[in-house]
C-alpha positions in Angstrom: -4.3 126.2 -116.2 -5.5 127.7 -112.7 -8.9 126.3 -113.3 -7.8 122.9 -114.1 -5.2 122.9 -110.9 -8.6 123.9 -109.1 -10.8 121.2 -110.6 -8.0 119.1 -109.6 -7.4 119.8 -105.9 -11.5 120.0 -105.5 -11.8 115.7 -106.8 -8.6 115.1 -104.7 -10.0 116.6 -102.1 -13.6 114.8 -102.6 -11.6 111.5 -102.9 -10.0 112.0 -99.5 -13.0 112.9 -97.9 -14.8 109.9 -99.5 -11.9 107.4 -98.5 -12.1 109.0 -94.8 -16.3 108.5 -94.6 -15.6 104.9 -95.9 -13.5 104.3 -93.5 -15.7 105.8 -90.7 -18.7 103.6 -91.7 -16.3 100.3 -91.7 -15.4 101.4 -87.9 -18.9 101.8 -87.1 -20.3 98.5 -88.4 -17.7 96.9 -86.5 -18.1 99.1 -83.9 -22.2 98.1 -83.5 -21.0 94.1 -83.8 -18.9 94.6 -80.9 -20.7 97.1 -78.7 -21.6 94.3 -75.9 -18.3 93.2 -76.2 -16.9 94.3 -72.3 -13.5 93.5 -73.6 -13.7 95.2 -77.3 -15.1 98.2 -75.3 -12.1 98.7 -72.4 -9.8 98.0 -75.1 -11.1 101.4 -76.8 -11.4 102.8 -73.1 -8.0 102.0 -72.4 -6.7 103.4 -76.0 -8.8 106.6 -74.9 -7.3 106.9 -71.5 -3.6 106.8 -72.4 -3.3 107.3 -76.2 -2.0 109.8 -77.9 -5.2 112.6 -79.3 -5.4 112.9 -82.8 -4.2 116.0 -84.1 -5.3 116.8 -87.9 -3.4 120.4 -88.4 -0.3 119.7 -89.7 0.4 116.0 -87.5 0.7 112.6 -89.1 -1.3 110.5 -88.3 -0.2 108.0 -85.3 -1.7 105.7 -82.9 0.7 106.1 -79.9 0.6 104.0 -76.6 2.7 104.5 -73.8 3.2 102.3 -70.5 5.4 100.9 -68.2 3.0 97.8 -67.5 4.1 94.9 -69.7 0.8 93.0 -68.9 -1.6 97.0 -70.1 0.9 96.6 -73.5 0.4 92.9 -73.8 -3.5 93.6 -73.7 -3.5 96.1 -75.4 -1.3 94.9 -78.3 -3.6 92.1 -78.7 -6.7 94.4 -79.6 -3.7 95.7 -82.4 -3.3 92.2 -83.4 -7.3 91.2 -83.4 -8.6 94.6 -85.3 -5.4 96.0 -87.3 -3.8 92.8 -88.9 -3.4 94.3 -92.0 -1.0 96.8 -90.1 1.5 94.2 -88.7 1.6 92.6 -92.3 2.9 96.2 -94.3 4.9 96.9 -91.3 3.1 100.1 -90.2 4.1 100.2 -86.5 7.3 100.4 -84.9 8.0 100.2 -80.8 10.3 102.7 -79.2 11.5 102.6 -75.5 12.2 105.4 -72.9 14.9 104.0 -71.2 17.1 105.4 -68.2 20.8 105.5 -68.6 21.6 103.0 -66.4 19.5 100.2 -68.4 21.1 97.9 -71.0 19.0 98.8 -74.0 20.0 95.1 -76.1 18.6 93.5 -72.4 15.2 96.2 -72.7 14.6 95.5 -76.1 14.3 91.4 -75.7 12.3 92.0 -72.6 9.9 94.5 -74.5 10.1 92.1 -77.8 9.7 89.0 -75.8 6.6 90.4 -73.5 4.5 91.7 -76.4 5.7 89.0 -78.4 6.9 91.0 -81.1 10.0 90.9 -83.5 13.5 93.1 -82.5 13.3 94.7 -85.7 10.3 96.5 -84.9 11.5 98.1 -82.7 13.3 101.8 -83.6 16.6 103.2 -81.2 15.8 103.6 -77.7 15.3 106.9 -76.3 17.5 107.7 -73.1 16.4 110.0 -70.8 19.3 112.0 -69.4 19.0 114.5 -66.6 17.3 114.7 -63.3 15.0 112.1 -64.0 15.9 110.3 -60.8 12.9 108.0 -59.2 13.5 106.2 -56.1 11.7 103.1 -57.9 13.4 102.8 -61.4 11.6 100.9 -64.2 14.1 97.5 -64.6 12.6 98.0 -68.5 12.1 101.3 -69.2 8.5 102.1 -70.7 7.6 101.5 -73.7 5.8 102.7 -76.4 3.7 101.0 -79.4 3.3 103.3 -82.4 0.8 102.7 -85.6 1.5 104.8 -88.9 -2.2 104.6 -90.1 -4.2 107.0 -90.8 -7.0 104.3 -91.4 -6.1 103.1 -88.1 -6.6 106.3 -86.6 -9.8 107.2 -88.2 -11.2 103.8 -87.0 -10.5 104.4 -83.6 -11.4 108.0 -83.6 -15.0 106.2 -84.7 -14.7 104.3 -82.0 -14.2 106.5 -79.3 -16.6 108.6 -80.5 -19.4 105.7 -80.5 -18.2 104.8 -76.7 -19.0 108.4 -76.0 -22.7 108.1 -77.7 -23.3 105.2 -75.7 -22.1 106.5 -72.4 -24.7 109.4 -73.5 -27.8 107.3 -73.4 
């Protein structure tokens, strides 16, 4: 019985690490289609920059951006839109806001929805930061956040960033 539970968790694991190269080579075909594309590339950059890292031990697997700049989100959530589709039609993402107490969360929610032109239920309970988070210039909107429950999605832009750093080596 041990051996068989062995032989088992050895093909599972050669069947993840099969659907993970596969998915690695898809990125970087698209990847080398794209690599003259200046806007393809900052969108990547900008991922980079202010996404969350991927984490393997233990973490699942999200694509997390944060901002306070609707026109950064708009941008980027068009580069979701252009190279994730199949995301936004399984209903893999969410969007969460960080919201002060004094703004109206129903008001933040159908600025956020309206800006990135995406539906109110996407979007999960707002998060209100209490405590001596006091700016003299508050965000009107809070900042918001776009996340994508993919690991797919996460492989492919681990690719990607990883190509943007080959190329900046050359």
């Amino acid at each position: 019985m041990i051996k068989q539970i062995a032989i088992m968790n050895r093909a599972r694991l050669q069947k993840k690490c099969d659907r993970e190269r596969s998915v690695k080579e898809a990125a970087l075909k698209v990847f080398k289609k794209r690599k003259d594309d200046a806007l393809f590339l900052s969108r990547v950059a900008l991922y980079w920059a202010e996404g969350t890292r991927f984490n393997r031990n233990g973490r699942k697997f999200q694509l997390a951006f944060t901002n306070s700049d609707p026109g950064l989100l708009r941008f980027y959530c068009k580069f979701l839109h252009a190279y994730f589709r199949n995301i936004f039609t399984n209903n893999d993402w969410r969007v969460g806001l960080f919201l002060y107490p004094d703004i109206n969360s129903k008001k933040a929610i159908s600025y956020w929805s309206s800006v990135l032109s995406v539906p109110q239920a996407q979007f999960i309970k707002p998060q209100v930061l209490n405590g001596s988070h006091a700016h003299k210039k508050k965000l009107k909107f809070g900042t918001c956040c776009v996340y994508i429950n993919s690991k797919d999605a996460c492989l492919t832009m681990e690719a990607w960033i990883d190509s943007v750093c080959n190329l900046m080596r050359r």
